[in-house]
N, C-alpha and C positions, 0 to 999 in steps of 0.2 A: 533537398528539403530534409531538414532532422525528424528525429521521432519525436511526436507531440508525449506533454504530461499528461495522463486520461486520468489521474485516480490517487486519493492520499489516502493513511491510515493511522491512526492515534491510538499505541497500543496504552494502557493501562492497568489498576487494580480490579477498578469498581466502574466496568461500563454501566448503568445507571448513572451513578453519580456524576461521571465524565459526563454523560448525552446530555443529563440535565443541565451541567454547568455548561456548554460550547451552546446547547439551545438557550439560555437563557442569556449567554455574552453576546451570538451573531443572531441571534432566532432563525436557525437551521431545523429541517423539519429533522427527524429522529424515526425510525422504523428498526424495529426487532430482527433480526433476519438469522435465523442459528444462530451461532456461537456470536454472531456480530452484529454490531446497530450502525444500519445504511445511515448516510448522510445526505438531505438535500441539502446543496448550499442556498439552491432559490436563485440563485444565479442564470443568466441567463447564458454567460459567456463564460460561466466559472465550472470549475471542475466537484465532482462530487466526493467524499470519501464513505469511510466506515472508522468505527471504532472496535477495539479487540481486546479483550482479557484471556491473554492466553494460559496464565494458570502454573505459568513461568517464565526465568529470564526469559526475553527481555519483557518488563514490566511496564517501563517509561520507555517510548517513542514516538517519533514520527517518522514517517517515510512517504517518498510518495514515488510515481508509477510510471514507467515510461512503457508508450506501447511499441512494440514490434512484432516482427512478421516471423520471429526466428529465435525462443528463447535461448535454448540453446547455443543457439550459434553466438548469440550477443555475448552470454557468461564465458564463452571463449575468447571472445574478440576482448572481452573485458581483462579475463585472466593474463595476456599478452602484450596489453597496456599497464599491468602492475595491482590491479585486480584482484579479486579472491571470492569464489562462487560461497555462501554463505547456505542461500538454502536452494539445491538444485530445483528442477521443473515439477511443477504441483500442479496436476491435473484437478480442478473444480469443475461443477455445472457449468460456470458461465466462461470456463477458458485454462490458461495456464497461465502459471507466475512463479515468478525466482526471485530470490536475494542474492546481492553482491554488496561487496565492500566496496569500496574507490583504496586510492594509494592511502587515502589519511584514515581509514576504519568507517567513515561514515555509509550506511546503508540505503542501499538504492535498491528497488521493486523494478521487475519487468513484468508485463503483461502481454498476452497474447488474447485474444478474445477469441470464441469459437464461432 
């Protein structure tokens, strides 16, 4: 069995303006949350995100989230298959999570949940 997608994230200039606009294209509910505004998608079967202004590169994104049992281990297994660890393991409240490139530069999210 693979690892399931738990989680996207829409980086940005101007999260207001962003939440406003994706609540106003999908009517996604919108919540404040620190630095980030959670996403319901309302979905039953769908996955949630957040939106993010981080205040530097990168500005415009998306990414989204695969969970596993092993970040570390993954951005290994990644780096091996042609990989490139982007942003090591980042302990949050609700878990840990990394960035990685693929072989074409496109960035991929891991998550671990606590």
């Amino acid at each position: 069995m693979g690892q399931p997608v738990v989680h996207f994230e829409i980086g940005c200039s101007d999260s207001a303006k962003t939440a406003d606009f994706f609540s106003g294209l999908f009517g996604w509910n919108m919540q404040a949350m620190g630095p980030a505004t959670m996403i319901n998608t309302g979905a039953g079967s769908g996955i949630h995100g957040h939106i993010t202004a981080l205040g530097h590169e990168p500005r415009h994104y998306t990414t989204f989230y695969v969970q596993v049992d092993d970040v570390q281990g993954y951005l290994d297994k990644a780096g091996k298959l042609g990989g490139k660890t982007l942003v090591p393991p980042v302990e949050i409240p609700t878990g840990t999570f990394a960035w990685f490139a693929d072989p074409d530069g496109n960035t991929i999210g891991l998550w671990k949940p606590k």
